[in-house]
N, C-alpha and C positions, 0 to 999 in steps of 0.2 A: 504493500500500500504506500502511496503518498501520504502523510500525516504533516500536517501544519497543526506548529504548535507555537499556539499567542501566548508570549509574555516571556523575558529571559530573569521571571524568579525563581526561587530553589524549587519550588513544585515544578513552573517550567522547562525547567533544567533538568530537574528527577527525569520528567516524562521524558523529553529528548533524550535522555540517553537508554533510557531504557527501549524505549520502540526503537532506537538503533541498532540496538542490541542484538533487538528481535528482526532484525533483514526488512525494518521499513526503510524508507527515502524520506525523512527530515529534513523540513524548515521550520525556523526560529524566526518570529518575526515580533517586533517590538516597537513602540514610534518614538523614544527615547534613541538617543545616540551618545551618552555619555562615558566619561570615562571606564563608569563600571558596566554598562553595558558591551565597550569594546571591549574589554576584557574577559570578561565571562564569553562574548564572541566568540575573541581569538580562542579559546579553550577548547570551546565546541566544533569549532572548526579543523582544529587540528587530531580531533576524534571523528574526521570525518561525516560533520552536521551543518549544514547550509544556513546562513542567519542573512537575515534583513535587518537591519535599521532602520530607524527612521521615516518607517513605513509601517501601520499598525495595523492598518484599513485595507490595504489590496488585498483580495485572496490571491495565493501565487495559484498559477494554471497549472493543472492537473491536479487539485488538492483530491482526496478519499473523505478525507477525516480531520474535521478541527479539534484540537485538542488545548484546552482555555486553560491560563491559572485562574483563579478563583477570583481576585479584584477584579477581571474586566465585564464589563457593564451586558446586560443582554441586548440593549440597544447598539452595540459597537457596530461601527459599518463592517469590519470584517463578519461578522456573523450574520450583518443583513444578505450580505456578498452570498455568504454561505448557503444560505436558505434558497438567495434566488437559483444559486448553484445545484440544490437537492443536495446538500454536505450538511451530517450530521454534524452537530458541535456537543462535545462533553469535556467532564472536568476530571482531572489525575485518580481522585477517588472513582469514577467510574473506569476507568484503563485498572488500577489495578481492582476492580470487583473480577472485570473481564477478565484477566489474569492468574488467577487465581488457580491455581494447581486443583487434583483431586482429592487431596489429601491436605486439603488448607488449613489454614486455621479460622473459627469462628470470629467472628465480629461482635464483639459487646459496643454497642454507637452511643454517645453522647453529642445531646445541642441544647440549645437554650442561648438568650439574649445575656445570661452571668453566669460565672461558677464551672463553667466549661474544664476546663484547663484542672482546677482544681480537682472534680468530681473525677475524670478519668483518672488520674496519679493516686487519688485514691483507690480506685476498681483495681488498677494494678498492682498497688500495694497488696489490697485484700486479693487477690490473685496470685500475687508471688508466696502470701502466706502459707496458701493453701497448696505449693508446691507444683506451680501449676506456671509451662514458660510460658510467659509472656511479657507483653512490650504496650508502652503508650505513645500512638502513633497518631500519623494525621494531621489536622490544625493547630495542635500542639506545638508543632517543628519538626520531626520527623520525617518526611516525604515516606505516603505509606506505598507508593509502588516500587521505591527501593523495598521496603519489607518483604513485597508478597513474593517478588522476582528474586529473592536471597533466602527467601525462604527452605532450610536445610540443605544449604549449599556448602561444601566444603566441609563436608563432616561437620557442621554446626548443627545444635539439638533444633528440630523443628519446633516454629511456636504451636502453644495449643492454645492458644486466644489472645485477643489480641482487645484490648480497650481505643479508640476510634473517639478521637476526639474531632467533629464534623461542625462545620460551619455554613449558616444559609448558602453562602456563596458556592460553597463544596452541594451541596445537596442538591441547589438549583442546575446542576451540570451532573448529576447523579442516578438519573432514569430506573438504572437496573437493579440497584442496591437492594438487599433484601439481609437486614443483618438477623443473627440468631436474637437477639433483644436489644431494644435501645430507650433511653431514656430522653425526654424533653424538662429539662427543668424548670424554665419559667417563659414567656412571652411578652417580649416589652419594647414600645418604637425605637428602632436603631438601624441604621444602614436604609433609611426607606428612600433617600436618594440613588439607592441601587436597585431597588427590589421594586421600585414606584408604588408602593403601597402599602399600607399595616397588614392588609387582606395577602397580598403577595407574598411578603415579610413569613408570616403565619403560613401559608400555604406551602412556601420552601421548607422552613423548620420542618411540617409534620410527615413531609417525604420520609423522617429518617424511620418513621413506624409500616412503611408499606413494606408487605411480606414478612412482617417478623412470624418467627417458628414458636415466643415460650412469651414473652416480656413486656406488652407495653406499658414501662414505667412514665407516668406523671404525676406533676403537683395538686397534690386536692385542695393548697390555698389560691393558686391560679387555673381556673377555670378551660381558660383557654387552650392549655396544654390538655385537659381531659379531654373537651371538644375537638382535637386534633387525635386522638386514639380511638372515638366513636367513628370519626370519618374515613378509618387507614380501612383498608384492604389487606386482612392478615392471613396468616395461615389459620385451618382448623385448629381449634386448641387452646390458640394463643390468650394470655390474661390480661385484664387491663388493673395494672398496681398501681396502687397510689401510694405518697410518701407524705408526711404529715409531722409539723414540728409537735401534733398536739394529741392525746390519747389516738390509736389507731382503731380501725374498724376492721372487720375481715377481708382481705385481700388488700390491706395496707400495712405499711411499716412505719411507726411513730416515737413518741417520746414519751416513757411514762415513770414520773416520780427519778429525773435523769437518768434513765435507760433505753437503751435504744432496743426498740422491741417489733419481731416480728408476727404479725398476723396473717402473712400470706403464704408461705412455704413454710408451714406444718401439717397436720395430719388432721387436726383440724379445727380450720380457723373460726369457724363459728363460739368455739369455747375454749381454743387455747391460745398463747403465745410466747413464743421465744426470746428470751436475752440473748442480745449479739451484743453488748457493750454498753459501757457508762457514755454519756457525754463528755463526760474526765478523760476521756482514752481517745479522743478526737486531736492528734497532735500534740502530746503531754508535753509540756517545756514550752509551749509557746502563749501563754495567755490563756483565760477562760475563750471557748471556742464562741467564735460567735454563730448568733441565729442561722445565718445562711450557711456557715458551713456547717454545722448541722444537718440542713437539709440537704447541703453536697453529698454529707456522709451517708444518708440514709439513703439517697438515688445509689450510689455507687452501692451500698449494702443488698438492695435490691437486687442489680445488674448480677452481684456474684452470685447472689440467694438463687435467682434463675438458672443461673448454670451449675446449679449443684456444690457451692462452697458450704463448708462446715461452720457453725457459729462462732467459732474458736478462730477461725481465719480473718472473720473480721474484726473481732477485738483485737488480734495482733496485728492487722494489717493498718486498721485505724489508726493503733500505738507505733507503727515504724513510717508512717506517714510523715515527712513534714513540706511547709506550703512555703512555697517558692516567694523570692524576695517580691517586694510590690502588694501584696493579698494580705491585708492586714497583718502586716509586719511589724511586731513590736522592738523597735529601735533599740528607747532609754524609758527611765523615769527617775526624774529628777527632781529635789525636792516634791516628792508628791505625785508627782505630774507626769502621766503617762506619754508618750509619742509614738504612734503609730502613722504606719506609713500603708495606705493605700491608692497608691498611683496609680494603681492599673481599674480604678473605678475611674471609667470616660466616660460615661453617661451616667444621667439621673437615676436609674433602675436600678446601678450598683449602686450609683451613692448612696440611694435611699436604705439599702441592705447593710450596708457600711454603718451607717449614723445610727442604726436602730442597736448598734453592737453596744452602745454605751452611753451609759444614763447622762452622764454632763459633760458637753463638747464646746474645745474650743475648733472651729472649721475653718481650714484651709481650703477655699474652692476659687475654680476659675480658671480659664482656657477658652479651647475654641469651642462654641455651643454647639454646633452641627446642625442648627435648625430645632435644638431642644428648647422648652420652657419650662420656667422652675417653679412654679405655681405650688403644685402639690409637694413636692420636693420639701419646698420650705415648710408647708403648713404642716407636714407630717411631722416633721422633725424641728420643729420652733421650738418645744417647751425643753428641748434638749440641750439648746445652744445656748451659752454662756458669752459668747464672742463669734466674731468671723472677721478673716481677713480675707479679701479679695486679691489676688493678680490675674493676668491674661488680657487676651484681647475683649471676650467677650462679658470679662464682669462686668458691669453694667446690666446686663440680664437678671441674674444672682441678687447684684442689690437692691433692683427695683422691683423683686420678689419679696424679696427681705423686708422690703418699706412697708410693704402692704400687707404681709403676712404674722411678720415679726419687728414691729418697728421697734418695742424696748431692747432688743438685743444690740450691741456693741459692734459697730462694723468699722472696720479699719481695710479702708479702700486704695491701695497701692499703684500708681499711675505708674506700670512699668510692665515691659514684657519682654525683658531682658531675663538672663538664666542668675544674675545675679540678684535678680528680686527673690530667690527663697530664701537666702540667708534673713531678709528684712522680713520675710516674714514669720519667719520661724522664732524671730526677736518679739518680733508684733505679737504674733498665740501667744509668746510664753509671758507677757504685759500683762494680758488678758486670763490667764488660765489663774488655776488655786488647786492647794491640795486636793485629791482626789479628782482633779478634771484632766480630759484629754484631747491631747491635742490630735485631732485627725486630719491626716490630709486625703482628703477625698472629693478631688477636684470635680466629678460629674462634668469632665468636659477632656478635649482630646488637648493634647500636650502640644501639638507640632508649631504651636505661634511661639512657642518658648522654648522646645527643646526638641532634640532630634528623636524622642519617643519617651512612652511612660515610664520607662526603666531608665530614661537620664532625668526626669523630673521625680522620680523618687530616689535616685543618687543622692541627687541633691538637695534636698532633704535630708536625710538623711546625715550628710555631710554638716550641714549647717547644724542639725541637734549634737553633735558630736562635738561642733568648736562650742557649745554649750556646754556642756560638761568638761573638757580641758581649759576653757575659763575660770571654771569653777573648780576647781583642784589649782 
């Protein structure tokens, strides 16, 4: 085959070389021409793979097969090209579905608008407890069509499951997918400049439940994930679990008197259920766990529960778990005074999950808004806030939330969107905060008008509470 493959990212880079591999005829086509794009070029090219620059839009002639990284838009003219062409277009998660040996490994999928990232590294945790190889692939970083194509090559032990961390983007290019179970954890506006709709938005997520064979795990406090498991096309069999911060019901997993308890894979759930774990064993050493990962922990507890894990697998898997820097990250506490770091909250949805972690905040928010509004944002979390410091482009948004929803609260409004404005405000929270408050940064907006991504705006932070504490020594 011909195969054109749009976009020279590590997914489209995965996929190029892999369908090279496999005796197709690759092109790389990109409408970037930059330094790193010639580079990554020159690489591919000297492994025998064809690149375009600076051309995103033509289909090259004789394409078979468009093959997308996941940012690019459904509206792109190459994919209009395509269509009038009669050329399918899919996305790297579909090449490796297709891919997939006979002797593969299963699919446990995660999606959701938060918690993504975290909920698979947990599945896998409780996965690896249970003695069971496996790997966390996917949207996480991993390119999972290297996986399936390595899959026991080289005398290495074959995976036996595999955790599949899936992204609207990844699913809307996703057709054939059919995983053994998947979960949807919550549904909330984001990306809908790509997806042109909340309905679209919604409609890609619940792709990741068509065909499942054992699982469809969702949220019984979000609606809308349940409404997307009434709508999937499953197999015979298949069960709809729900997960629940609050007592469970039969064929749910919830929380009761802090334990994390199963009602849906026992023997039977109308009158019994199972200890898989304290709340205490969610990450031990990093803070009390907050509300959402809780509910990470109970989707992820679910997905192994499905595939036959022991209870014992998840209490230790939960306890060898820990979350990745950025995801409520506890820093310092100084004088009193907690600091956490959650930069990888870019929308309201997380933020509002972030802020609900603790009782008196001081708030660091602010960035680019993407088209968000902060309305409910603020009102849910007003009686929380103690202070807030503004930076970014788009605070102005934030405050003029803030006026109307929470006008006694303290707001310290920074006209800078420079990378050295967190040091000043990290100064500014710590003005503002008192024994027992915290300071969160949980900006509910994207980073790029200040830093070259979440993880260098919560560096920096980061940084700046630390010249705090060697001040103070």
């Amino acid at each position: 085959m011909q195969i054109t493959v749009a976009g020279l990212g590590v997914s489209g880079i995965s996929a190029a070389r892999a369908l090279a591999g496999l005796g197709a005829r690759v092109t790389v086509v990109d409408g970037g021409a930059g330094e790193k794009q010639q580079e990554s070029a020159r690489e591919l090219e000297a492994a025998g793979i064809a690149v375009r620059l600076g051309d995103g839009e033509t289909l090259p002639e004789g394409t078979d097969l468009v093959v997308t990284s996941p940012g690019w838009k459904p509206d792109s003219p190459l994919f209009a090209a395509a269509a009038a062409a009669g050329v399918d277009v899919v996305g790297d998660v579909e090449i490796a579905w297709r891919l997939r040996g006979p002797d593969s490994a299963d699919w446990l999928a995660v999606t959701g608008t938060n918690g993504k990232t975290t909920t698979v590294r947990m599945l896998a945790a409780i996965l690896e407890s249970e003695g069971l190889h496996t790997m966390a692939v996917g949207n996480i970083g991993t390119p999972i069509v290297d996986v399936v194509l390595n899959q026991g090559k080289d005398g290495a032990r074959p995976y036996d499951v595999l955790a599949v961390e899936l992204s609207s983007y990844q699913l809307h290019w996703a057709p054939s997918l059919r995983a053994y179970s998947a979960a949807v954890l919550n549904i909330a506006p984001d990306h809908l400049d790509w997806h042109g709709s909340m309905e679209a938005y919604a409609a890609d997520k619940g792709r990741i439940y068509e065909g499942n064979r054992v699982a469809c795990v969702y949220n019984v406090a979000d609606k809308a994930t349940e409404d997307l498991v009434r709508e999937a096309d499953v197999e015979e069999g298949c069960r709809a679990i729900g997960f629940t911060l609050g007592t469970p019901g039969p064929s749910e997993l919830g929380v009761v008197d802090g334990i994390l308890v199963d009602r849906a894979f026992v023997e039977n759930r109308q009158k019994q259920a199972q200890e898989l774990a304290e709340v205490s064993d969610i990450a031990p050493g990093s803070g009390p766990a907050a509300p959402h990962n809780v509910a990470n922990a109970l989707a992820a507890a679910a997905l192994a529960r499905a595939y036959g894990v022991r209870p014992a697998a998840v209490r230790e898997g939960l306890r060898a778990f820990h979350p990745e820097a950025h995801r409520i990250q506890h820093i310092a506490e100084i004088d009193g005074v907690r600091y956490i770091d959650d930069s990888k909250a870019t929308n309201t949805h997380a933020a509002e999950a972030s802020l609900a972690a603790y009782e008196h905040i001081v708030w660091i928010a602010g960035g680019l808004a993407k088209g968000a509004t902060f309305d409910e944002l603020v009102k849910t979390a007003a009686a929380r806030l103690r202070g807030v410091v503004l930076i970014g482009a788009d605070r102005a948004l934030i405050r003029e939330a803030l006026a109307r929803h929470a006008p006694e609260v303290p707001v310290v409004d920074l006209d800078r969107t420079d990378t050295g404005a967190m040091p000043e405000a990290v100064r500014e929270a710590t003005r503002l905060a008192g024994p027992g408050d915290t300071v969160l940064l949980a900006p509910a907006c994207a980073s790029m008008d200040m830093f070259v991504n979440y993880n260098k705006r919560g560096d920096a932070f980061a940084d700046a509470v630390r010249e705090l504490t060697a001040r103070d020594q």
